[in-house]
DOLUM-220938 format. One record per residue (C-alpha): residue in three letters; x, y, z. Coordinates in Angstrom, 1 decimal, decimal comma. Example, Ala and Ser with C-alpha at 12.3 -4.5 7.8 and 13.67 -1.06 7.14 Angstrom:
! DOLUM-220938
+------+--------+--------+--------+
! code !      X !      Y !      Z !
+------+--------+--------+--------+
!  ala !   12,3 !   -4,5 !    7,8 !
!  ser !   13,7 !   -1,1 !    7,1 !
+------+--------+--------+--------+
This chain:
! DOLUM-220938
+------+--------+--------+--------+
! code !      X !      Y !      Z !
+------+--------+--------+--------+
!  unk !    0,0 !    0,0 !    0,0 !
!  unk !    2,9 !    2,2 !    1,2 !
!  unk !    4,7 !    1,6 !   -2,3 !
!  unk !    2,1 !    2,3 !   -4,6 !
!  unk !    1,2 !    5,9 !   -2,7 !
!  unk !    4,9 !    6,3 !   -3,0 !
!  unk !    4,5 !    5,8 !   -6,7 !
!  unk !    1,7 !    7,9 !   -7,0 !
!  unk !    3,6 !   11,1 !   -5,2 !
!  unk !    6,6 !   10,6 !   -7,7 !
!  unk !    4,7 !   11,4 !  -11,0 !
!  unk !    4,1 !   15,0 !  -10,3 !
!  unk !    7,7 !   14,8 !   -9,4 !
!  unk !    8,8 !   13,1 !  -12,3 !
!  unk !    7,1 !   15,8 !  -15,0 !
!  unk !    9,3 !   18,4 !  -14,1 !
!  unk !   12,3 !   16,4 !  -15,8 !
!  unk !    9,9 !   15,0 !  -18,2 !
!  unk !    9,4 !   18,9 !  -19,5 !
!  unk !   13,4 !   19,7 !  -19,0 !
!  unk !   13,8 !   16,3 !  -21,1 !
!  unk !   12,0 !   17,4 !  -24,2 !
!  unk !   13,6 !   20,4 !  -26,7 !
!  unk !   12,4 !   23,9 !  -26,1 !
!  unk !   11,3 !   23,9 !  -29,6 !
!  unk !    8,9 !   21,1 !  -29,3 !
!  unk !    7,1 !   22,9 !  -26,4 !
!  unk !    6,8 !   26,5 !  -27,8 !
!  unk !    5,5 !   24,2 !  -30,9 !
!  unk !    2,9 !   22,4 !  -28,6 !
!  unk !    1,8 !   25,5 !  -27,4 !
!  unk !    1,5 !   27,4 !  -30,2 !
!  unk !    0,2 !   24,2 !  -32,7 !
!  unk !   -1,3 !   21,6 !  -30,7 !
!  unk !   -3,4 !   20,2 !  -33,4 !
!  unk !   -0,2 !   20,0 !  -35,9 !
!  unk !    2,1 !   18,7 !  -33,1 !
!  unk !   -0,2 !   15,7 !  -32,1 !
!  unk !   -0,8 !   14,9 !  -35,3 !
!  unk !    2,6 !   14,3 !  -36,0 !
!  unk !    3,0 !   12,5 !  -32,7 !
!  unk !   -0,3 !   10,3 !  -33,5 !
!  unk !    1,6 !    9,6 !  -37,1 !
!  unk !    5,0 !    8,7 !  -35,4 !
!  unk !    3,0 !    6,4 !  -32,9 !
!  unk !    1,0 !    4,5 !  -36,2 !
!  unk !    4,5 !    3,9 !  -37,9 !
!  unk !    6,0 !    3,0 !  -35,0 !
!  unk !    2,7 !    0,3 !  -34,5 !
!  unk !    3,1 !   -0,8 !  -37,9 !
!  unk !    6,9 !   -1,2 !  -37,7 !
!  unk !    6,7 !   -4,0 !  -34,7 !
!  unk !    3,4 !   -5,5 !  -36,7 !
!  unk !    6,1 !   -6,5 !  -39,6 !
!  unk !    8,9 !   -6,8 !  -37,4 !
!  unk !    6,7 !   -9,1 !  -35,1 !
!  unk !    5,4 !  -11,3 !  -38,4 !
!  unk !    8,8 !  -11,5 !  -39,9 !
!  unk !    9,7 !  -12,6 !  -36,4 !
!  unk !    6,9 !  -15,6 !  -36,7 !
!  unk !    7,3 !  -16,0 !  -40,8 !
!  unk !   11,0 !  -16,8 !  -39,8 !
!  unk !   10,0 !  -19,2 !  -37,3 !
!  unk !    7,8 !  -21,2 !  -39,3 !
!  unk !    9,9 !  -21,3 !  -42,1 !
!  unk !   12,9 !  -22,4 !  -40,0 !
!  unk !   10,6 !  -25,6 !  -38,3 !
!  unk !    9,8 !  -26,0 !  -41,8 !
!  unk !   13,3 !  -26,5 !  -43,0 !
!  unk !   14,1 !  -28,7 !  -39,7 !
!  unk !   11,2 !  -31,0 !  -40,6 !
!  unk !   12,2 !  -31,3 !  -44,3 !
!  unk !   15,8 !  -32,3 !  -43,3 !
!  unk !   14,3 !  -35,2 !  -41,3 !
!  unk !   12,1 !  -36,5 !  -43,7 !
!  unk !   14,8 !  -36,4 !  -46,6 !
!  unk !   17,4 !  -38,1 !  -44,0 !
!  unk !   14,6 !  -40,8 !  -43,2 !
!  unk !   13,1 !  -41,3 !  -46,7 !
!  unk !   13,0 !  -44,7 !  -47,7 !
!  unk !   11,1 !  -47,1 !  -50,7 !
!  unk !    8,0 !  -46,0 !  -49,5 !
!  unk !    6,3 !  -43,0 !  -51,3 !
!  unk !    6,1 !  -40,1 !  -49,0 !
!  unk !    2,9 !  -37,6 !  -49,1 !
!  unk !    3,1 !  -34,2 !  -47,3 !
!  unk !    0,2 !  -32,5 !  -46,3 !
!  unk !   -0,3 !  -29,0 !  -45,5 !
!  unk !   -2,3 !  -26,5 !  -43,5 !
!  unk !   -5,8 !  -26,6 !  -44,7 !
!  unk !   -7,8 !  -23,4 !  -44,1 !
!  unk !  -11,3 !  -23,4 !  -42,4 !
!  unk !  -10,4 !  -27,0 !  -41,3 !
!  unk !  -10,0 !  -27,9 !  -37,3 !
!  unk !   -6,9 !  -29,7 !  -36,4 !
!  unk !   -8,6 !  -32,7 !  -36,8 !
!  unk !   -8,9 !  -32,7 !  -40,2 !
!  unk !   -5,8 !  -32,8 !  -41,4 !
!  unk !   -5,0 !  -36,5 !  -39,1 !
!  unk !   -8,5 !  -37,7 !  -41,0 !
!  unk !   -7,0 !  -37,0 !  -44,3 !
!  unk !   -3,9 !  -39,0 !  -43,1 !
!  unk !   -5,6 !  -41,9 !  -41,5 !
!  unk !   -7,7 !  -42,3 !  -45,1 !
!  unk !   -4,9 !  -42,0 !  -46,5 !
!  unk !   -2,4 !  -44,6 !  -45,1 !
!  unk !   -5,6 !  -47,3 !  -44,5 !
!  unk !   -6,8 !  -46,9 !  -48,6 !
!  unk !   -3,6 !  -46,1 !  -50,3 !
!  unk !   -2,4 !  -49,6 !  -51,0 !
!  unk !   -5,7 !  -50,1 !  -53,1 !
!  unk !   -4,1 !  -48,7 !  -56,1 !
!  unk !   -0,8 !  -49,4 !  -55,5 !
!  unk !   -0,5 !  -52,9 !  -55,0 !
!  unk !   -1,1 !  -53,2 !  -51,1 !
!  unk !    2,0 !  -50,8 !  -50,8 !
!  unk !    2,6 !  -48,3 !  -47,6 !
!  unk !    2,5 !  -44,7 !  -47,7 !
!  unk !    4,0 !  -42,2 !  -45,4 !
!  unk !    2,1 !  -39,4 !  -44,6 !
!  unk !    3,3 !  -36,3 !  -42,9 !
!  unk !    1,4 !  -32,9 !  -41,7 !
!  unk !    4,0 !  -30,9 !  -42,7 !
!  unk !    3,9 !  -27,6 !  -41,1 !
!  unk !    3,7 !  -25,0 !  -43,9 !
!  unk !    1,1 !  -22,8 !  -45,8 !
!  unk !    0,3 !  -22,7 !  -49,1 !
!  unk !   -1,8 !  -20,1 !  -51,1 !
!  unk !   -5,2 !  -22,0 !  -52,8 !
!  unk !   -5,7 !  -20,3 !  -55,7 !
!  unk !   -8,7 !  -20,7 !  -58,4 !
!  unk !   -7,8 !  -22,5 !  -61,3 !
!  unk !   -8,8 !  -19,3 !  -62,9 !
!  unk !   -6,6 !  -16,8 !  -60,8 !
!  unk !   -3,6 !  -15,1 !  -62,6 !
!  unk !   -1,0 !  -18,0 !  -64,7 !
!  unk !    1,9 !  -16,1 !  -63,1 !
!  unk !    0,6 !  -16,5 !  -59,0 !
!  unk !   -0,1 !  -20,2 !  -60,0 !
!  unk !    3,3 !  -20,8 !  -61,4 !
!  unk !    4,6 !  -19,2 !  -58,3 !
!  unk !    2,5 !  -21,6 !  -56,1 !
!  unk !    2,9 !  -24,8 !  -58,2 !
!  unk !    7,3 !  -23,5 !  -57,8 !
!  unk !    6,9 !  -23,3 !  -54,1 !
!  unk !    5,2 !  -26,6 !  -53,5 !
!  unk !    7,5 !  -28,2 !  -55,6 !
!  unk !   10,4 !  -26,6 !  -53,9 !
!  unk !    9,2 !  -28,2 !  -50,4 !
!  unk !    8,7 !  -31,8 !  -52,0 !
!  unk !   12,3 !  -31,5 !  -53,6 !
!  unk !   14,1 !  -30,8 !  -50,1 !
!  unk !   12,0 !  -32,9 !  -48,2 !
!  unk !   12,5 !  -35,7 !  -50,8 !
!  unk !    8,4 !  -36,2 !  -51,0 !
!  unk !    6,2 !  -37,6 !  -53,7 !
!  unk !    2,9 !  -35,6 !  -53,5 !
!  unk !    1,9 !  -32,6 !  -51,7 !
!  unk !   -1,3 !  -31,5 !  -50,5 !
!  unk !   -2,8 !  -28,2 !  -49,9 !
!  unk !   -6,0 !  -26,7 !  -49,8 !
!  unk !   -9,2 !  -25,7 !  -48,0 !
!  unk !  -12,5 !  -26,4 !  -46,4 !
!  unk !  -15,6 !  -24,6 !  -47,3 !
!  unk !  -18,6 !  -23,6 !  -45,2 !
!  unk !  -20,4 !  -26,1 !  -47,3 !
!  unk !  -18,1 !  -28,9 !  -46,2 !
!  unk !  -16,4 !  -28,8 !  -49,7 !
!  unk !  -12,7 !  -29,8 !  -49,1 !
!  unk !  -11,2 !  -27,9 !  -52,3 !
!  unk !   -7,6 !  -29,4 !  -52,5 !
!  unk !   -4,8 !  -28,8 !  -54,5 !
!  unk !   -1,7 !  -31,4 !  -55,1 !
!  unk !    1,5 !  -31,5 !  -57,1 !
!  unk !    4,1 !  -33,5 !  -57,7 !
!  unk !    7,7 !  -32,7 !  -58,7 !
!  unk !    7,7 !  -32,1 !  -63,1 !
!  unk !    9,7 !  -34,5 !  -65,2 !
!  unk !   12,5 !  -33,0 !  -67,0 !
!  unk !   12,5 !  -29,9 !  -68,9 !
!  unk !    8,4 !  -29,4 !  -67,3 !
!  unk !    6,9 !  -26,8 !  -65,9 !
!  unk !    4,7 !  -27,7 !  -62,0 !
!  unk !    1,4 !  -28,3 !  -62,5 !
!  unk !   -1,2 !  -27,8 !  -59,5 !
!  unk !   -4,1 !  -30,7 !  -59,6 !
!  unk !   -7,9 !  -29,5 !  -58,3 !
!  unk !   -9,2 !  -32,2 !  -56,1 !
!  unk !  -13,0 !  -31,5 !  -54,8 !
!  unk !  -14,5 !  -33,2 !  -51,9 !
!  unk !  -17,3 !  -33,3 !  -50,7 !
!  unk !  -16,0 !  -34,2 !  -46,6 !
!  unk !  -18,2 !  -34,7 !  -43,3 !
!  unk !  -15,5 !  -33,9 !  -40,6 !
!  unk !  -15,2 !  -37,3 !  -38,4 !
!  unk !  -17,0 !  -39,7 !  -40,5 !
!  unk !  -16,3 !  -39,0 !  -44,3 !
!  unk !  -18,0 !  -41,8 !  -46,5 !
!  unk !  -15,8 !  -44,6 !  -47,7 !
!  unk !  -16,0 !  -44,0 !  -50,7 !
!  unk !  -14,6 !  -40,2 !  -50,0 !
!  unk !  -11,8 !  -41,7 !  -48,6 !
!  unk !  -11,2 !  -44,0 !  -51,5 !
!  unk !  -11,1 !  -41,1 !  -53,8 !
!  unk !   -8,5 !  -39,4 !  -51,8 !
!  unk !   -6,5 !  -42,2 !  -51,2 !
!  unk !   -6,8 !  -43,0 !  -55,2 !
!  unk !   -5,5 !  -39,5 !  -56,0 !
!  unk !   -2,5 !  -39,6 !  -53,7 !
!  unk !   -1,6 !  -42,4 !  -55,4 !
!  unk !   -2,2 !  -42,0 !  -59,0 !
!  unk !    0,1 !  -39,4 !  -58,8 !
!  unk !    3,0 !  -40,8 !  -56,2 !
!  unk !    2,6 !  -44,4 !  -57,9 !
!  unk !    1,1 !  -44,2 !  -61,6 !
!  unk !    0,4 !  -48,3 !  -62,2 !
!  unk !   -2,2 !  -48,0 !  -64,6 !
!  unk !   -0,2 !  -45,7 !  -67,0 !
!  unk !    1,2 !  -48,7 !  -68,5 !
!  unk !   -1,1 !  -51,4 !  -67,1 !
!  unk !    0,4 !  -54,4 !  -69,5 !
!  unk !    3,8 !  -53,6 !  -67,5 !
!  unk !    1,9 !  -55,9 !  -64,4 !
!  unk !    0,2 !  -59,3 !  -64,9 !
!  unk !   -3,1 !  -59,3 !  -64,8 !
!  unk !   -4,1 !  -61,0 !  -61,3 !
!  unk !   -1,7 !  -58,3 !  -59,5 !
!  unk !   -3,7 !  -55,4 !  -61,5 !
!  unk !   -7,2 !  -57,1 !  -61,1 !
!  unk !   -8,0 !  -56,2 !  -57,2 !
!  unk !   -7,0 !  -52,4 !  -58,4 !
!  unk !   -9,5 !  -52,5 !  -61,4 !
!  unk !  -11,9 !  -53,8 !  -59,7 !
!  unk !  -11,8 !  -50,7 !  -56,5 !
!  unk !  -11,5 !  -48,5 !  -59,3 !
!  unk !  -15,1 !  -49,9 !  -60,8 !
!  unk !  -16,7 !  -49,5 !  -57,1 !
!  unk !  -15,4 !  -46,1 !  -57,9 !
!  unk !  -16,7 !  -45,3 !  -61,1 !
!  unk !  -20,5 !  -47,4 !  -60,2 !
!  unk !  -20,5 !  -45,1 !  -57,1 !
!  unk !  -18,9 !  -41,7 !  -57,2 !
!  unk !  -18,4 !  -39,7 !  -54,6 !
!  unk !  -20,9 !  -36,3 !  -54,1 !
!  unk !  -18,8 !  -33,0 !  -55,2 !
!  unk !  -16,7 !  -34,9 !  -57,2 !
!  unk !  -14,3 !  -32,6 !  -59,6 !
!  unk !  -14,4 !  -33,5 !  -63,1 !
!  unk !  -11,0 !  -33,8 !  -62,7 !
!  unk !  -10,5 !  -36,7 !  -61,0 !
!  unk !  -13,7 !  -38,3 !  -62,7 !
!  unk !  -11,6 !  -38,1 !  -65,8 !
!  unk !   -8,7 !  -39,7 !  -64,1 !
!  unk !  -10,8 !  -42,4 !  -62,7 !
!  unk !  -12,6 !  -43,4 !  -65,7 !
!  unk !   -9,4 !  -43,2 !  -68,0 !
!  unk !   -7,5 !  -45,4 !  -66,1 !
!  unk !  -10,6 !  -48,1 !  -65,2 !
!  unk !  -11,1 !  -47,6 !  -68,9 !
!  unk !   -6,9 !  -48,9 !  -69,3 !
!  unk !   -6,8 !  -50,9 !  -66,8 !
!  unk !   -9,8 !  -53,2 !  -67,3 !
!  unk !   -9,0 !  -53,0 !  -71,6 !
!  unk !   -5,9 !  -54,8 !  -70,3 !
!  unk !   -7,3 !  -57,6 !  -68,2 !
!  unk !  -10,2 !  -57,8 !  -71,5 !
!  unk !   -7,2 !  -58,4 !  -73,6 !
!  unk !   -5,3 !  -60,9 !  -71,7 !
!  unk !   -8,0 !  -63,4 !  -71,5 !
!  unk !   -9,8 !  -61,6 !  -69,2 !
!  unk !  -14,0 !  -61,9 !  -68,6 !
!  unk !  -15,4 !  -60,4 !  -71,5 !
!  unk !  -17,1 !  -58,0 !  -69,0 !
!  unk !  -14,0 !  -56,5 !  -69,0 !
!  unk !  -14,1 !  -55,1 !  -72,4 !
!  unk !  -17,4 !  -53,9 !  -72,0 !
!  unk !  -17,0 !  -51,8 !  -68,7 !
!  unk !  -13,6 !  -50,4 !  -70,6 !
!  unk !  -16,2 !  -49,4 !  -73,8 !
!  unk !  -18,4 !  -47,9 !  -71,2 !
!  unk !  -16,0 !  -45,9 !  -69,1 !
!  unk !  -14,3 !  -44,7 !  -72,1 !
!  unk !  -17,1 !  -43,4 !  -73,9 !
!  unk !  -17,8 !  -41,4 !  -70,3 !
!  unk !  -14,4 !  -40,0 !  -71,0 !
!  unk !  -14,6 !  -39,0 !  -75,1 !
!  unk !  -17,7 !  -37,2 !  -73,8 !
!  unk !  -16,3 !  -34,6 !  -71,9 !
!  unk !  -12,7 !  -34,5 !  -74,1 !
!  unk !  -13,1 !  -32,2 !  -77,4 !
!  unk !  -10,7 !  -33,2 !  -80,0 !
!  unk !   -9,8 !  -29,7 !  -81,0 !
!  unk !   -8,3 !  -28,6 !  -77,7 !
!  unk !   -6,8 !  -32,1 !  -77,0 !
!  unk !   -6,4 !  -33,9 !  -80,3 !
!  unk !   -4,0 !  -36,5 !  -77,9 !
!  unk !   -6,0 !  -37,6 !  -75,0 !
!  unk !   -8,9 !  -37,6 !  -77,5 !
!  unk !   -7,3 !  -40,1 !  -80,2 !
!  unk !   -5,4 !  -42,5 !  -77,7 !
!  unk !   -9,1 !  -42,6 !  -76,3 !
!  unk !  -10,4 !  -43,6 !  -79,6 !
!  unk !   -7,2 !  -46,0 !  -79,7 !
!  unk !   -8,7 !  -47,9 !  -76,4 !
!  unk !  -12,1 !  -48,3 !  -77,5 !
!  unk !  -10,6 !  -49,3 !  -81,0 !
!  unk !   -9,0 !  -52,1 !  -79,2 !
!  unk !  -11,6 !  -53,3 !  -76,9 !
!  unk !  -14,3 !  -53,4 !  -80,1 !
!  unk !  -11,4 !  -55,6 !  -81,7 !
!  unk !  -11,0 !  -57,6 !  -78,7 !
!  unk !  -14,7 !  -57,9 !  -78,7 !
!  unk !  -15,4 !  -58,8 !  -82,4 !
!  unk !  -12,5 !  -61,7 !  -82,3 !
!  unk !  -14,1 !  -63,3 !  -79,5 !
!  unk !  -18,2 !  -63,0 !  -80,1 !
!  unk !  -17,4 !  -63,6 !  -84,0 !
!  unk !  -19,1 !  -59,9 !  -84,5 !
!  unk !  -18,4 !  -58,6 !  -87,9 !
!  unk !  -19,7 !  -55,2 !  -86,8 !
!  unk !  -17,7 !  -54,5 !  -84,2 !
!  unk !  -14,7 !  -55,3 !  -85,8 !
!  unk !  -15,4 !  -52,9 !  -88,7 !
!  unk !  -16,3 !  -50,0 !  -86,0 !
!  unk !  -12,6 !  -51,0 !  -84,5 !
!  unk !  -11,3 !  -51,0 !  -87,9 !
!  unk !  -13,0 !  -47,0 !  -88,7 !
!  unk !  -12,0 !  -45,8 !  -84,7 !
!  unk !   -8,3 !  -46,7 !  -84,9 !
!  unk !   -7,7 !  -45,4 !  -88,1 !
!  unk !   -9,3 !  -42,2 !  -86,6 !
!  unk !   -7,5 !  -42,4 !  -83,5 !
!  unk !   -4,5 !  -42,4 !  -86,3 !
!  unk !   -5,1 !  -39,5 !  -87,7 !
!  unk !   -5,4 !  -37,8 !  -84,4 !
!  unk !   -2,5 !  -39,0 !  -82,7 !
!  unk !   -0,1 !  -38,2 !  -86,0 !
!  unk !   -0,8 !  -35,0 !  -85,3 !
!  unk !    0,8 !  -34,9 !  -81,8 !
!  unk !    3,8 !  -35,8 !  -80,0 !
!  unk !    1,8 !  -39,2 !  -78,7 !
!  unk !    4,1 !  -41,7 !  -80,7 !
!  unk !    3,8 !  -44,5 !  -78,3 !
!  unk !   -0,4 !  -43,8 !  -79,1 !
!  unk !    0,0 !  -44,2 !  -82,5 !
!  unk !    2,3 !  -47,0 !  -82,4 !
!  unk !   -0,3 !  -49,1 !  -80,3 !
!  unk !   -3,1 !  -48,0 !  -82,7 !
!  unk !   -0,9 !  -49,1 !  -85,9 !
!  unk !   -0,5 !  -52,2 !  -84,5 !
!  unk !   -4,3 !  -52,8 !  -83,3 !
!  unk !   -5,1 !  -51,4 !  -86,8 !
!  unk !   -3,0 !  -53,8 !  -88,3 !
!  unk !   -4,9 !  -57,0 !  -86,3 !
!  unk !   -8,0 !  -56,1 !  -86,9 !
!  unk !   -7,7 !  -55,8 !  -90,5 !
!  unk !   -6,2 !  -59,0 !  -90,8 !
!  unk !   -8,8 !  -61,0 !  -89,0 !
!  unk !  -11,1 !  -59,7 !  -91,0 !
!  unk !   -9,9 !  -60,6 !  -94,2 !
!  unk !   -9,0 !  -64,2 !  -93,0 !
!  unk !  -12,6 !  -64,2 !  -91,9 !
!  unk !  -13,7 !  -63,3 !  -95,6 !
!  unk !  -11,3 !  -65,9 !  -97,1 !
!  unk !  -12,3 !  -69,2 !  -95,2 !
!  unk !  -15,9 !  -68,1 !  -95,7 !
!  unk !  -17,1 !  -67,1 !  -92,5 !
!  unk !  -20,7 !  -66,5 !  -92,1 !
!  unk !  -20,7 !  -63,7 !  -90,5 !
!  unk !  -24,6 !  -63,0 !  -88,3 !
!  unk !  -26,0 !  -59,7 !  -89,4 !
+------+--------+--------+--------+
């Protein structure tokens, strides 16, 4: 009690060499211009606010970007066979959100990647989500920076994003560009009910991840057909039951490789059932693909179901579909000579080739072909 009444009798005290402190000039100025001097004083005090705001940020920027730096050291030093997926801060979402995406993850990954494990890492770092139609230059930047983290933490796949009031979880992923290629961002859309997503949301998550940290069904003939059965056949549940606020995206990405993946187990002596769900999915995909803005996808499409109708007409005896394979590869041909798809055409040539041949050996020993 005694101390703070001796603190309140030294103030008056204290102003006296307060006002001795302060220049002359300042308090004839003050007295003469009060309004002038306190704005200058309430302008000095704002800078002086805004200065530590920055310095203060910088201060927190730096710390985040050093644990940052600490953690990608670690996982490069720890990285093993396994593909490693990094996920970032998603915005709107609750910290739980981010250990759902991981448990989905790590329990569906092997799906589509031959039962294999994935490591999955929060990774403590923010990334700008951008709208696919925001400015090319700040999505370069973006894709540059994501790819930058994956390259020193020695990751496969990166994951970014954020959750809507709506419960849409808008993602974005990349992976590090092949040579000479510029970093792409993928849109992933979810539609995800914090604490019980759908199984079938997780799937699609999990199948994403690892189309891009493990791409099987890019060449599906590479794998024999009961390893690459169990992955066709989670990719149909897929495709028979999509998840809600699916992007089109990833609809594409599932159908094109069911479409591949189930042509090759058709092909190899698979159920016929095979070749039909292939025709199916891939007429899903020519649908939505228009030739003139990409004449490759679009003809290596027609190249598939060229194949599958061949496939098809060879085994039902089906004179009609074998003409129809005959008229879409030679399509898909002309398509694919017009891009830098050489392995397309090749497989087209080839399928062209067959099924031109069987038919005229089924014209020379007389078939009877059924109308």
């Amino acid at each position: 009690m005694n101390s703070f009444a001796a603190a309140g009798f030294s103030i008056p005290e204290l102003a006296p060499s307060l006002a001795r402190a302060v220049p002359p000039q300042l308090l004839q100025a003050f007295v003469d211009y009060p309004d002038v001097v306190m704005g200058f004083l309430a302008m000095g005090l704002s800078a002086a606010l805004v200065a530590g705001f920055w310095l203060i940020r910088g201060t927190f920027k730096g710390g985040a970007a050093a644990a940052a730096g600490l953690r990608a050291t670690a996982l490069k030093r720890a990285k093993d066979h396994r593909p490693l997926i990094l996920i970032a801060y998603i915005v709107g979402g609750n910290p739980g959100l981010r250990n759902e995406m991981r448990k989905a993850i790590e329990e569906h990954f092997g799906l589509f990647s031959f039962n294999a494990e994935a490591v999955v890492d929060l990774f403590p770092i923010k990334i700008p989500t951008l709208s696919p139609k925001s400015n090319a230059e700040k999505r370069r930047r973006v894709a540059q920076h994501a790819v930058d983290v994956l390259e020193r933490s020695a990751a496969d796949v990166i994951i970014w994003g954020k959750l809507t009031l709506m419960g849409k979880l808008e993602l974005r992923m990349t992976t590090a560009p092949g040579y000479g290629r510029l970093p792409e961002v993928d849109n992933v859309h979810l539609s995800w009910r914090q604490g019980r997503p759908a199984e079938n949301v997780q799937q699609a998550l999990a199948y994403a991840c690892a189309r891009r940290a493990r791409p099987i069904l890019n060449r599906p003939q590479d794998y024999k057909p009961e390893r690459l059965q169990p992955i066709v056949e989670a990719l149909d549940r897929l495709v028979d039951d999509p998840p809600a606020e699916f992007s089109d995206g990833v609809m594409m990405d599932i159908l094109h490789d069911f479409a591949s993946g189930s042509l090759s187990l058709g092909e190899r002596g698979g159920n016929v059932k095979w070749l039909e769900k292939s025709l199916d999915a891939r007429q899903r995909y020519l649908d939505n693909v228009d030739r003139s803005v990409d004449p490759g996808a679009w003809g290596a499409a027609q190249q598939e179901m060229g194949r599958a109708l061949a496939a098809l007409g060879e085994r039902e005896g089906a004179r009609d579909k074998l003409e129809e394979a005959v008229s879409r590869l030679r399509v898909a041909m002309d398509a694919l000579r017009s891009t830098d798809s050489l392995q397309h055409a090749e497989v087209a040539m080839r399928a062209l080739q067959r099924a031109e041949q069987t038919l005229i050996q089924r014209r020379r020993i007389g078939l009877r072909w059924p109308v």
